[in-house]
N, C-alpha and C positions, 0 to 999 in steps of 0.2 A: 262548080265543085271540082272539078277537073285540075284546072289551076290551083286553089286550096291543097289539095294532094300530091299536086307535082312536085317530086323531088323530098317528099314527108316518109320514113321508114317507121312502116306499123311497128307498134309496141301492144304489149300484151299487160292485163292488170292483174290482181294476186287470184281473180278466180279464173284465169284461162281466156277472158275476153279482149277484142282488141279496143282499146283504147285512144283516145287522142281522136286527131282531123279525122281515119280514117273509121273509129265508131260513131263519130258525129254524123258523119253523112251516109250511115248505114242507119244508123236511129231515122236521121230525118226520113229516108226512100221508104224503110217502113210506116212511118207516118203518112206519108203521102199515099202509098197504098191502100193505108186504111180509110183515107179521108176521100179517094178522088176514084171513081171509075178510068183505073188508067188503061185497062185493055182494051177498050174502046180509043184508046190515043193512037195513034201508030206510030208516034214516035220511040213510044217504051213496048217494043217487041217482047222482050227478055224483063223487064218487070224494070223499074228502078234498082233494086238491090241487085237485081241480076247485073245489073249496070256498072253499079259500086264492082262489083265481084271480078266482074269482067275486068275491068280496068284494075285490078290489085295485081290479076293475073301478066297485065299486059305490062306492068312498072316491073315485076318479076319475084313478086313478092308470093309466087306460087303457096310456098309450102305454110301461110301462114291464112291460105281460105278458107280453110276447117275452120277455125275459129269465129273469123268472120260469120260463115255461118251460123254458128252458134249464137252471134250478137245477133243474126234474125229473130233465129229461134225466141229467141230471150225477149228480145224486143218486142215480137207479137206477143207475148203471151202475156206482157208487161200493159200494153194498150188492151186486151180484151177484160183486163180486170181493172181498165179506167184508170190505170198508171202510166203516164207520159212522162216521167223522168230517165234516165238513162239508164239501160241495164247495166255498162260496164262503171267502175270507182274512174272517177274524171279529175285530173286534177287541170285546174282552169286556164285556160289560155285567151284571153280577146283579141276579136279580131281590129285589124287598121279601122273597119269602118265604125265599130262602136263609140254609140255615143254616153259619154260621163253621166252619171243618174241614174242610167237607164241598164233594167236588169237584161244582161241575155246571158247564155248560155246554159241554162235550164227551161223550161214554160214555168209557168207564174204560178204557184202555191204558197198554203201555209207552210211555213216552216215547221221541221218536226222539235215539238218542246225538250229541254233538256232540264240537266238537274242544274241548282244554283253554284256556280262555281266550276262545271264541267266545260271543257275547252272547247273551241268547233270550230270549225276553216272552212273557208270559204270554197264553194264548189263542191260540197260533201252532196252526199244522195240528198234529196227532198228541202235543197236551202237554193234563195236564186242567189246570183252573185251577181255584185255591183262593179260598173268598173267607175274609179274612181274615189271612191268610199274607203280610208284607210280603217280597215277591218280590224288589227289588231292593237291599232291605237284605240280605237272605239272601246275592243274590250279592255284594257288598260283601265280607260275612264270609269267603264262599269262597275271594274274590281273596285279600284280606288272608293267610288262612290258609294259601293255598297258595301264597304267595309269586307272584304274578302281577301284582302291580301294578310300576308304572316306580322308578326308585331316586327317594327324595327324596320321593316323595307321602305328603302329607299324611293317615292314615287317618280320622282327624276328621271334615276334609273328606269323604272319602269317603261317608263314611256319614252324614253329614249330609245331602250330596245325592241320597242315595239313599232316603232317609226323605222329600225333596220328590218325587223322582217315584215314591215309592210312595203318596202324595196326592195326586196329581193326573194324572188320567188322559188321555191325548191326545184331541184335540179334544170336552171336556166339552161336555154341552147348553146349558149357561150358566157365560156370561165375566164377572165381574166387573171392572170398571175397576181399573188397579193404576198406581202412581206418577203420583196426579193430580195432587200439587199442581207438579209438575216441568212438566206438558202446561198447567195455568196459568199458571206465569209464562212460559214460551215464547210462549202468547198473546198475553198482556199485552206482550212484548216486539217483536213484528211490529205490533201498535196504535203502539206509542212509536217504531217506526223510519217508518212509515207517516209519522206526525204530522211526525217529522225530518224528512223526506226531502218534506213537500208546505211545509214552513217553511224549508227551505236550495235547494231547485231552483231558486231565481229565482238564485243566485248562480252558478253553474257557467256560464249564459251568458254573463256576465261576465265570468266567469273567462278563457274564451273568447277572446273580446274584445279583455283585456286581455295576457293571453300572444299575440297573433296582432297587436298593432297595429304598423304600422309607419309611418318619418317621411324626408321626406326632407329635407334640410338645407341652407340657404343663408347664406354668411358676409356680414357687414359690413351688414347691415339689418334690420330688425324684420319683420314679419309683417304690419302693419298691419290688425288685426282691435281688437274691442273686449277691453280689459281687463274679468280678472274676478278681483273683489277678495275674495269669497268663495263657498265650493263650496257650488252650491244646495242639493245632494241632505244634507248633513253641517251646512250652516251654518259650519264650521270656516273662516279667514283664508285665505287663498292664500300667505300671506307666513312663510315659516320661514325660521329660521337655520342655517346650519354644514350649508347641502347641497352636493354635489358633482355635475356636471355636464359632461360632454366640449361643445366647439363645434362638431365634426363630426362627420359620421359617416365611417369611416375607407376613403379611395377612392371616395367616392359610395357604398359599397356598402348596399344598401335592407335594411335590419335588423327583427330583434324588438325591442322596448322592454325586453326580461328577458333579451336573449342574452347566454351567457358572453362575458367578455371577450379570450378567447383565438381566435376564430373568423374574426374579419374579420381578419386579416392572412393565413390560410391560405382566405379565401372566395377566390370567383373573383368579378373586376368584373362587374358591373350583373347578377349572379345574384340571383334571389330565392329567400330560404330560408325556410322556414317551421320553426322549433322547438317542441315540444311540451313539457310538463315530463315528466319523467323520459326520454325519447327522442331527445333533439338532439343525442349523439352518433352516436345509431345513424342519422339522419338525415342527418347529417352525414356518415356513412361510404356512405349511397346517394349521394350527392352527388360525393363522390370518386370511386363507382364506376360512374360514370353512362356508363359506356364499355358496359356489359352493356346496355344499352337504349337503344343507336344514338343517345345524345346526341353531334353532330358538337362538337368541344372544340380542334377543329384552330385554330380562328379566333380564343381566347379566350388571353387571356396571366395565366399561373399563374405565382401570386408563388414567388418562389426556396422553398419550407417543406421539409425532409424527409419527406417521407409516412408514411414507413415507420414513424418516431419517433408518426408520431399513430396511426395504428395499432395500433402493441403499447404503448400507455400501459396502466398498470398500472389493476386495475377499483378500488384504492383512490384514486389520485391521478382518476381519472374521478368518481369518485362525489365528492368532497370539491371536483373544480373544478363537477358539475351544480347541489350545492348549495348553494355560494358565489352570494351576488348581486354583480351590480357595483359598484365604491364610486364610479363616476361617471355613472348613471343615475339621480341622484333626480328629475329634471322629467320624466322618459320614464316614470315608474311613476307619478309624480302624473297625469301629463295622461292617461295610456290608463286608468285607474281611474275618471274621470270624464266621459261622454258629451259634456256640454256643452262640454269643450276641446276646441277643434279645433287647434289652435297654443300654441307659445311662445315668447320670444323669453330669450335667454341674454344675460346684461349680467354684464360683468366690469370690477369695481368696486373702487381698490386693492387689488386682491388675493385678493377676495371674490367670491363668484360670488352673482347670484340669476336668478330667472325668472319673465316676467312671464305669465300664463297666460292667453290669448285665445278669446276666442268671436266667432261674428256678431253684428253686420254690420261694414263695413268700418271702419276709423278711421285717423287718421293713423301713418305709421309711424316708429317710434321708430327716429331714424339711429344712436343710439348704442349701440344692441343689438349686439354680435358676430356672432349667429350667430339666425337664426331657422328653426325647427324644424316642421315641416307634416304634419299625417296622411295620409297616400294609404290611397288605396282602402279606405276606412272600408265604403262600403254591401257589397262582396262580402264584409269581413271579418265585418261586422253578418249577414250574409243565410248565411254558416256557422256563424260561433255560436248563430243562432238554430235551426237544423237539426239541431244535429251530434246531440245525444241522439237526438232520433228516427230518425236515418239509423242510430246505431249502433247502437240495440236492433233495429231490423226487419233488419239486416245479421247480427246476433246470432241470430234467428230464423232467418235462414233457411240459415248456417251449424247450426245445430240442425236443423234438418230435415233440410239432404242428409246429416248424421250419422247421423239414424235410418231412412234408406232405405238409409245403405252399413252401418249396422248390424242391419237385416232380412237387404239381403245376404250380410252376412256368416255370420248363424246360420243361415240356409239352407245355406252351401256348406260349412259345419260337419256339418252334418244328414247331406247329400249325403254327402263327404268328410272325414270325422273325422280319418284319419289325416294328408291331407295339411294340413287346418288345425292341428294338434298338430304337425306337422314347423315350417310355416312359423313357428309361434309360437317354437316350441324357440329356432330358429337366425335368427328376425327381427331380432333386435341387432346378432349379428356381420355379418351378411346385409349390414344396412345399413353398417358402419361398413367392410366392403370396399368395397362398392360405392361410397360416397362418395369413400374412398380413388381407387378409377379413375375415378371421373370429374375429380378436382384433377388425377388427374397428367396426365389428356387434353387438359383446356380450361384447365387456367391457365397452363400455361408463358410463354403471351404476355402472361402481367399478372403474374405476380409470381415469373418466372424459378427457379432455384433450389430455391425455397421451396416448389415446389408441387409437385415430386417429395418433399422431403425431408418435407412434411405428408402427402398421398397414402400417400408408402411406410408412415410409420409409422402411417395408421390401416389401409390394407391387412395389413400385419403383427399390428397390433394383432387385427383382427375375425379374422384365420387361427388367430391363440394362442386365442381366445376359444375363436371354434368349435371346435377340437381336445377345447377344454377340457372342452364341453359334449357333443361326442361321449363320451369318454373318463367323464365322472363321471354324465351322468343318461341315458344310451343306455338301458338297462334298465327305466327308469320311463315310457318314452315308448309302449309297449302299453298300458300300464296305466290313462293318462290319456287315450287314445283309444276304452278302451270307456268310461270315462266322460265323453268328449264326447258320443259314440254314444247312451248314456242320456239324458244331459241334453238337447239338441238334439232327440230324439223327444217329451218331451212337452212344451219348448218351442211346437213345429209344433203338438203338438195343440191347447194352448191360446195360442194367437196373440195374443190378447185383449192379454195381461201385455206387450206392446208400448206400449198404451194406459198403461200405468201408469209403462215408463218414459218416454215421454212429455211426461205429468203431471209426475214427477217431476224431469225437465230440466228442463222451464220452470220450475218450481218453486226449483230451485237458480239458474238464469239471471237470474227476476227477482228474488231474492234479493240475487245479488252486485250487481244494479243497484241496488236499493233501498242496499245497504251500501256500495257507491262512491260514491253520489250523495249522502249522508249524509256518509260520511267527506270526499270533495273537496269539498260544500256550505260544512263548518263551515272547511276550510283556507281555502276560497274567500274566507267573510265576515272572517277573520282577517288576510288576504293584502289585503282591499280596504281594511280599516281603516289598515292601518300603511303604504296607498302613501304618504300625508301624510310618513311620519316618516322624516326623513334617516338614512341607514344601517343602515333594518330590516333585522330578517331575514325578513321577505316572506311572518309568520305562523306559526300552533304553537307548540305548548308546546314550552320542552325541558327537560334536566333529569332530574331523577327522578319530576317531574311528566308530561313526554314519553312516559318509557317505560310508567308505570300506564297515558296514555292509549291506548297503542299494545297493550299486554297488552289492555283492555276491547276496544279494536276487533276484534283478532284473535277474541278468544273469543267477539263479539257473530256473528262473521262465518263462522267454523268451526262452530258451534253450529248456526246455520241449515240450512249448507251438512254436516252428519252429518245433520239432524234429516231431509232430503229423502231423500238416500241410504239413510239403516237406515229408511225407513218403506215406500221401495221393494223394500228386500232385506226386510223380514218377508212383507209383500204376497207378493213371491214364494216363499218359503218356506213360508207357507201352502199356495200353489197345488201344490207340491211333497209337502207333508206328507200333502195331502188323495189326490193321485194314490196315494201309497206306502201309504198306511191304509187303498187303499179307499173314502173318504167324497167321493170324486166325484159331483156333480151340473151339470143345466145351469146353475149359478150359481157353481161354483168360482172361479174368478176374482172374483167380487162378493163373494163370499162374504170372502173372501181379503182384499179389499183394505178392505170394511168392517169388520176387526179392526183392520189394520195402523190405521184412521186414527179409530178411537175406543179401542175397549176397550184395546188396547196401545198408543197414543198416548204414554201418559203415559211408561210403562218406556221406548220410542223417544227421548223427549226426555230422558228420568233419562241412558243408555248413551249418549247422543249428546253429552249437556252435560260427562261426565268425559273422554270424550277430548278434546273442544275445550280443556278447559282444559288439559290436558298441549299440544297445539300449541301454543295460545298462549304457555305457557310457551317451547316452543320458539323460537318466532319474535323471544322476545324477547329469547331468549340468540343468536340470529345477531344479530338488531340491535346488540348489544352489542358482539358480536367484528369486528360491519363498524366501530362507530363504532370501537371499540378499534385495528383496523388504520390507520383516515383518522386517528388522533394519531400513531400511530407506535408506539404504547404495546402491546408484542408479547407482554409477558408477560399482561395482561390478555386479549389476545386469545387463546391460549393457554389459558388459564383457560376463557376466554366457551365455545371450541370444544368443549373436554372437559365442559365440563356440558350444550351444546346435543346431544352426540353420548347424553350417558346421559337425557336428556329424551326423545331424538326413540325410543333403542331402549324405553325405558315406553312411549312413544306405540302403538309399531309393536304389541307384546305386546297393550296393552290393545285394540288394534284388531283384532287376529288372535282372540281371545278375545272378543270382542262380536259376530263375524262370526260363530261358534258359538252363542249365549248366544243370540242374537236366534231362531236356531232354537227352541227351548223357547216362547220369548215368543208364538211362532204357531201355536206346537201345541199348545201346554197353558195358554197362557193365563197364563204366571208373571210377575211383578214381574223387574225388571231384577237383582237383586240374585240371587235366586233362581234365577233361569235359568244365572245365573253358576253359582252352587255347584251345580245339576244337569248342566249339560254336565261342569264339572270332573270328577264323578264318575263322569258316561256315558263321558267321554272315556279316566277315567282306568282305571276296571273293564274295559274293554274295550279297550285299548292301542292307541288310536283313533290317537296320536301316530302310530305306526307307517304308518297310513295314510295319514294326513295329509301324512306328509313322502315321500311315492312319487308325491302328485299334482302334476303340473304346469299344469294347469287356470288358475292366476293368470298365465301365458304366454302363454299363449294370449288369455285375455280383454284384459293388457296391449296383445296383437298389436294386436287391434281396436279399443281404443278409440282406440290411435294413429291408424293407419288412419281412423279418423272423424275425428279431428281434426286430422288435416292434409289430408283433402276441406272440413270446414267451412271451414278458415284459408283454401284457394286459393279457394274460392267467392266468400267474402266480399272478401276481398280484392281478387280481379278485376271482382266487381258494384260495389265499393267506386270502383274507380277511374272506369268504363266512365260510372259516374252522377255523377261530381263534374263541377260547376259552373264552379270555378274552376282555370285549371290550374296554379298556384306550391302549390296544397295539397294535392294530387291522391296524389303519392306518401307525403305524409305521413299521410294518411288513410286509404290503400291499405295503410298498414303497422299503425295503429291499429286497423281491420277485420279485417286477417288476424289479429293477437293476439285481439280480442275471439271471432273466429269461428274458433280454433283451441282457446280456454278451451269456448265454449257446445257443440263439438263434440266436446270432451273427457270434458264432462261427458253431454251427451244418451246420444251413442254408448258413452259408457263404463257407460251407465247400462242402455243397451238390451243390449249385449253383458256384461253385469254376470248377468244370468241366470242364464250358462253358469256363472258361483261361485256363487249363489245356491243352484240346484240342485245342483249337488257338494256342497257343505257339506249341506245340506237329507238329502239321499240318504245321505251317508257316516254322519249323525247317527241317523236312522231304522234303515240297517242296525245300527248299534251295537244297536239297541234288538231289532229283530224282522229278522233276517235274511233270515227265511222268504218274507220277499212279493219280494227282490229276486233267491232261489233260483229261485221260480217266473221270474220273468219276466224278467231279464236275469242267464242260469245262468252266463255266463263271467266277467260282472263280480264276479257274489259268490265265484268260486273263485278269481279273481285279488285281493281285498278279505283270503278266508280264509288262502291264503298267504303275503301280504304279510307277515300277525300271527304267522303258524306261522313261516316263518323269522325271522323278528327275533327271536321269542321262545325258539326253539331255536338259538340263536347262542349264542356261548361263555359272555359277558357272564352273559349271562340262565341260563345252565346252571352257573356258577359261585355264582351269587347264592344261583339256589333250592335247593340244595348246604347 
């Protein structure tokens, strides 16, 4: 026994026992004590156990004899009531000498009876095990034969994945690497976005720059600076044909160089507005509503516009006026594209328009100009473009962090309070879309009359139908998912650590989308600065059918990432989960855990990550379809685009619900991505796991929270956002570009951190399928509400007509 143990590091199982070679041969010493007058032997001075003990001591495994003792303890007290099974949860190991047929590793009993269709593994308390004897093909046949499996499954499947987990034992002594060359080119692809993204960042300031420049305008003389007849940085002439140009700007009012053309007739005079690309409506609409932030507008005279008409503009004629350029801004895109212009001056020439484009120092000024054009306030808009990325990642940060202190929070008062975290998850929807409801009908009456009873009333009605709804249809599932918040939330607290990982993997997804934004607007960037030269660009990108391939690779380069962070944090934890449930606890669980997740199963990680990115990106490309299809008008296409984007996104959902399973396997047993597949398939499907799966509401709850974190990261950001701008015409626009960054980083961190609570559910539901037995001992009302769940489904009419 000596040799047996040499070089074997005790492990502890979920009640505090030790486990494995070193319980074994403290059960057997006990035994032998009870059966033999060993103090009469002189070779056992110190007892047999004393022996074992001894020798735990002498390998140096000191701090872990208390327990050991306690397997005495246990042990006798286990043989005085005529039980000779093992006190500690075993999961099986045979030795070299074992022979095929032959049961060892418990003594010889009846097995203890279960219910029809309840799961059981082999080496559970009071079952002998066989070596030899594929166990879970066995039960496969069972099901099959006794008509217990769900309508529609596949038996094939079945037993084919029950042939993989009858080869491959939960957490084996050695992991081989599985789907490397997947976790290669993942590699290879963060190298080639790297290289991107340190070759395109000089543009985005730029970019900056030039979306932010503004001019103010004086008619009937030149500018009187030096001509510049060719652009230093390009070499290209100053001098083009067939461009279009306005003389003024419309009311004095101080514009963008890029603003839509519909804006300055409904601006207010001498307002400054700052536009951003894709946001200058909704900026525009702070602007209008500038009444909510004590801007006095009593003084200011507002052009005759309809408001209300700009308001409910429809989100296609929106989008189709954001990404229309102007057809009489080409000097205003030439000059802000280039540092050296500081000036232009506009001459209109029978009928012809051109512009003469001025730098320092002074020179004589041209009287025949119409109209000469001036940049203001270049150095504060230079001294924001040169900032704004690092304002907005350290704002992104730290929106990520207050996510994962209200995401600590949260699974604390989860811990605390199961059930009232499983209530507020339930009814957090409807919850909110009342409550929003009273607050329109309270505070808007005085802004938008009418309208804000008639919105109000019907999101109040609306969240009232929900909630009924959700009383009425999942009231009865809401115990059920409270003990297993209960479960999961305990050994969350135990192991705290797995905070650290998602952590990791926030940032990891954060700097991620930064690396993928800064990449993608880099290249639009260098695209957008090329073509300010060319009269009536479209202002950069591909389009076409060439647009859309490019927009397909982005999506999939950027979803791909943003899974590959997620499933490496959800095996990580599902390790730490697996290990708890089997037993195979030590002080290095969590280490242990997460050096799977990010070598040996790396590879399958990126294989299961890279197949659903590619169904989003499919996705994404069929909404881009059905929005460009709406901006022509072209309704039957859109139509079309809709109904293939809805059968893309439900594959997406399926293949994502199914990897969120599969990934379990990948951490326990070490399987290739593929693999894990058809083994959960057949855990899930031999054990009518559906049944249980669809009683939990756990994704509600987790939903609750991540929201929760991400509308604390959004207001953090957003108000450290404002609190530290420089300039104040850019303050609110910046305030609003923060809150979106630090609502996404806090969506993610805290969805990541409160991501456990599924982690562990799936992890727990999976393992019971497999061995009941360890979740009977130690959380006895979840497994009898788990056993019923399956017992009524499957004694339901359906299922009693079928097996019939």
């Amino acid at each position: 026994w000596e040799q047996k143990l040499q070089g074997v590091k005790p492990t502890l199982d979920a009640k505090g026992l030790v486990q494995g070679p070193w319980g074994e041969c403290m059960h057997w010493a006990v035994v032998f004590e009870k059966d033999n007058d060993w103090e009469s032997m002189p070779e056992y001075q110190d007892g047999p156990a004393g022996q074992v003990l001894d020798y735990m001591n002498e390998c140096g495994y000191s701090s872990m004899s208390s327990a050991l003792n306690k397997n005495e303890a246990e042990t006798n007290a286990k043989l005085d009531r005529g039980d000779r099974t093992y006190a500690f949860q075993q999961a099986f190991s045979a030795s070299t000498a074992a022979v095929p047929g032959q049961a060892v590793g418990q003594p010889l009993q009846q097995s203890v009876p279960i219910q029809q269709g309840q799961p059981h593994h082999p080496g559970a308390p009071g079952v002998q095990t066989v070596v030899g004897v594929p166990i879970f093909q066995n039960r496969a046949e069972a099901a099959i034969n006794g008509g217990q499996l769900p309508d529609k499954a596949s038996t094939d499947q079945v037993v084919g994945g029950a042939k993989i987990l009858d080869e491959n034992v939960p957490f084996p002594d050695s992991r081989g690497c599985k789907d490397v060359a997947f976790a290669a080119c993942f590699g290879l692809l963060v190298v080639a976005m790297l290289g991107l993204l340190i070759y395109f960042s000089s543009e985005i300031p730029k970019l900056m720059t030039r979306v932010s420049t503004r001019y103010e305008s004086t008619s009937g003389k030149g500018c009187g600076l030096t001509s510049i007849d060719k652009w230093e940085e390009t070499g290209e002439l100053t001098q083009v044909s067939d461009i279009t140009q306005r003389t003024l700007l419309p009311e004095n009012t101080r514009r963008l160089s890029n603003a839509t053309g519909d804006f300055p007739t409904a601006a207010v005079p001498t307002a400054n507005v700052v536009e951003f690309p894709g946001l200058s409506h909704y900026v525009q609409r702070v602007e209008a509503w500038a009444d909510f932030v004590g801007v006095d507008r009593s003084n200011l005279e507002v052009p005759d516009l309809p408001r209300a008409r700009r308001l409910v503009t429809s989100r296609r004629r929106r989008a189709s006026e954001s990404e229309k350029l102007p057809s009489d801004r080409d000097c205003e895109r030439a000059c802000a594209a280039f540092k050296e212009c500081l000036a232009f001056d506009v001459v209109k020439t029978s009928g012809q328009t051109s512009c003469t484009y001025q730098k320092e120092p002074a020179a004589a000024v041209n009287l025949q100009a119409a109209a000469c054009w001036k940049k203001i306030d270049t150095d504060s808009i230079d001294d924001v473009a040169a900032g704004i990325l690092g304002k907005l990642f350290g704002l992104t940060v730290a929106g990520a962090l207050v996510s994962m202190v209200v995401a600590l929070a949260f699974v604390k008062a989860s811990s605390v309070q199961p059930a009232a975290a499983t209530y507020c998850g339930v009814y957090f929807v409807p919850g909110c879309m009342i409550m929003i409801g009273l607050v329109v009908i309270i505070v808007l009456p005085n802004y938008i009359a009418v309208a804000a009873f008639v919105i109000g009333g019907i999101l109040v009605c609306c969240g009232s139908c929900l909630c009924a709804c959700t009383w009425f249809c999942y009231r009865d599932l809401i115990p059920l998912t409270i003990e297993v918040i209960a479960a999961v939330t305990a050994v969350t607290l135990r192991y705290m650590s797995m905070l650290w990982i998602s952590a990791c993997s926030a940032m990891a997804s954060v700097l991620w989308s930064f690396i993928c934004v800064g990449v993608f607007v880099g290249v639009w960037a260098r695209s957008n600065r090329e073509s300010a030269t060319t009269p009536g660009a479209s202002g950069g990108g591909v389009g076409g059918t060439l647009g859309y391939i490019q927009y397909f690779f982005e999506m999939l380069v950027y979803f791909w990432g943003g899974f590959v962070a997620f499933n490496t944090c959800h095996v990580a934890f599902c390790g730490v989960f697996g290990r708890w449930y089997y037993g195979k606890t030590t002080e290095s669980t969590v280490r242990d855990s997460t050096k799977v997740a990010f070598s040996n199963s790396f590879g399958s990680i990126c294989f299961g990550s890279l197949i659903i990115a590619i169904i989003r990106a499919m996705e994404a490309v069929a909404r881009k379809l059905q929005n460009d299809a709406e901006d022509s008008e072209n309704y039957v296409a859109c139509v079309i685009a809709c109904i293939i984007r809805m059968v893309i996104s439900c594959i997406g959902d399926i293949l994502e619900w199914i990897s969120l399973y599969a990934y379990v396997q990948v951490a326990i047993r070490g399987l290739s991505f593929i693999s894990a597949t058809k083994a959960t398939y057949s855990m899930a499907t031999m054990s009518n796991l559906i049944y249980v799966v669809s009683a939990i509401l756990v994704g509600w709850v987790v939903s609750m929270g991540a929201v929760l974190c991400g509308l604390s990261a959004a207001l953090v950001s957003g108000v450290i956002s404002y609190f530290i701008c420089d300039v104040p015409e850019f303050c609110v626009g910046l305030s609003v570009i923060a809150a979106i960054f630090g609502l996404l980083a806090g969506c993610i961190a805290g969805g990541s951190a409160v991501g456990v609570l599924n982690s562990g559910a799936v992890t727990i539901l999976m393992s019971w399928a497999e061995n009941p037995d360890v979740l009977r001992d130690t959380h006895k009302d979840l497994h009898a509400k788990f056993s019923n769940v399956i017992s009524d489904k499957m004694s339901g009419s359906n299922f009693q007509q079928r097996t019939e």
